[in-house]
C-alpha positions in Angstrom: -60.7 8.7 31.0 -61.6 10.3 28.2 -63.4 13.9 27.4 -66.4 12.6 26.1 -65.5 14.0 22.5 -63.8 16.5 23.4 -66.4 19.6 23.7 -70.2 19.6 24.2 -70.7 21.0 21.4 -69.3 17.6 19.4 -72.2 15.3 18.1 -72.8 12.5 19.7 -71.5 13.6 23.0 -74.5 12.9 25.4 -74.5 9.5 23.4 -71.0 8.7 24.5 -71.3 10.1 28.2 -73.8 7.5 28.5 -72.3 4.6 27.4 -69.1 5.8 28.8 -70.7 6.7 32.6 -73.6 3.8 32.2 -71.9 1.1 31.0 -75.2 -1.6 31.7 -77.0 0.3 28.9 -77.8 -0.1 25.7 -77.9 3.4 24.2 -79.5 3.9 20.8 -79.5 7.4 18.6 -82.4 8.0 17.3 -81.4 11.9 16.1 -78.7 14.1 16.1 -78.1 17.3 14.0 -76.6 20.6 14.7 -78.4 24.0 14.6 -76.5 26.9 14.4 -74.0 26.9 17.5 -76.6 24.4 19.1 -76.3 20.4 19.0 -79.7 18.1 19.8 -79.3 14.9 20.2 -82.1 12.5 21.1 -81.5 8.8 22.2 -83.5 5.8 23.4 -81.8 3.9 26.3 -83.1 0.4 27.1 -82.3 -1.4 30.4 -83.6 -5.1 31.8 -86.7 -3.8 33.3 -87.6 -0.9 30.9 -86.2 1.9 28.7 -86.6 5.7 28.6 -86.3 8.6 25.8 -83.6 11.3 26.4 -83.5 14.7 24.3 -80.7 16.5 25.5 -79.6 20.3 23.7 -76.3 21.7 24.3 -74.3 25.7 22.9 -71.0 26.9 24.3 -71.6 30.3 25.1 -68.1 32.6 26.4 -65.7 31.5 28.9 -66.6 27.6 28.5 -70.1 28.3 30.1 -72.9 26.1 28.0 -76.5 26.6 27.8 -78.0 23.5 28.2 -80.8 21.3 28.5 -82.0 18.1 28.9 -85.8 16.0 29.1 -85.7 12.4 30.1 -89.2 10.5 29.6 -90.5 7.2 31.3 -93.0 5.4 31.6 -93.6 6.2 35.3 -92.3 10.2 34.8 -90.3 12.9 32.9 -87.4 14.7 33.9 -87.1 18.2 32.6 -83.8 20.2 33.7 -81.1 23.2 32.5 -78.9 25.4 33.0 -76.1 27.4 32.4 -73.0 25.4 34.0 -69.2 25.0 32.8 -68.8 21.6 31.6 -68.0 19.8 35.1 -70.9 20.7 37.0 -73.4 20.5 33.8 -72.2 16.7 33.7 -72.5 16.1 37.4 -76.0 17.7 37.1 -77.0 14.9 34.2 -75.2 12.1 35.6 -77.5 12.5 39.0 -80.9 12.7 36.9 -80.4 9.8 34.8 -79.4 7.7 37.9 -83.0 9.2 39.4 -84.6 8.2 36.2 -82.8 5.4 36.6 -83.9 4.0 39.8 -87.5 4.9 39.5 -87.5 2.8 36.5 -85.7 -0.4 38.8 -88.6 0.2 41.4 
């Protein structure tokens, strides 16, 4: 499988996570840039019954440790969550909210 891009830090990382982890979606960038060390990348995902709005913020700090951050916005809710997580456990982390945002959205 591949390393999403390599690094976190890579544009259009979150946008390949998704389509690489959610397959069903259709995953649109709507901005990217990078500031300084830090990457923003903000994407519209669209599903059968509904869509949300995903912002997510990423910047390695030492020992492969990224700050991080991420909002997810609905219709029915929004999602706010970061941290400060080596790459495994930051992905986990996002992986289990979009699948929350997710299934409220199916509901």
């Amino acid at each position: 499988m591949e390393e999403y891009t390599k690094t976190v830090n890579n544009m259009g990382y979150f946008l390949n996570m998704l389509k690489e982890e959610f397959g069903n979606l259709k995953v649109n960038e709507i901005y990217s840039t990078k500031l300084g060390g830090r990457s923003v990348e903000i994407l519209e995902v669209l599903m059968d019954k509904g869509r949300f709005l995903a912002m997510f913020q990423s910047e390695e700090k030492k020992g492969g440790v990224y700050l991080w951050s991420l909002i997810i916005t609905s219709a029915k809710n929004t999602r706010t969550i970061r941290g400060m997580d080596r790459m495994d456990s930051m992905k986990m982390r996002i992986k289990d909210n979009i699948k929350s945002i997710i299934e409220g959205i199916e509901e």
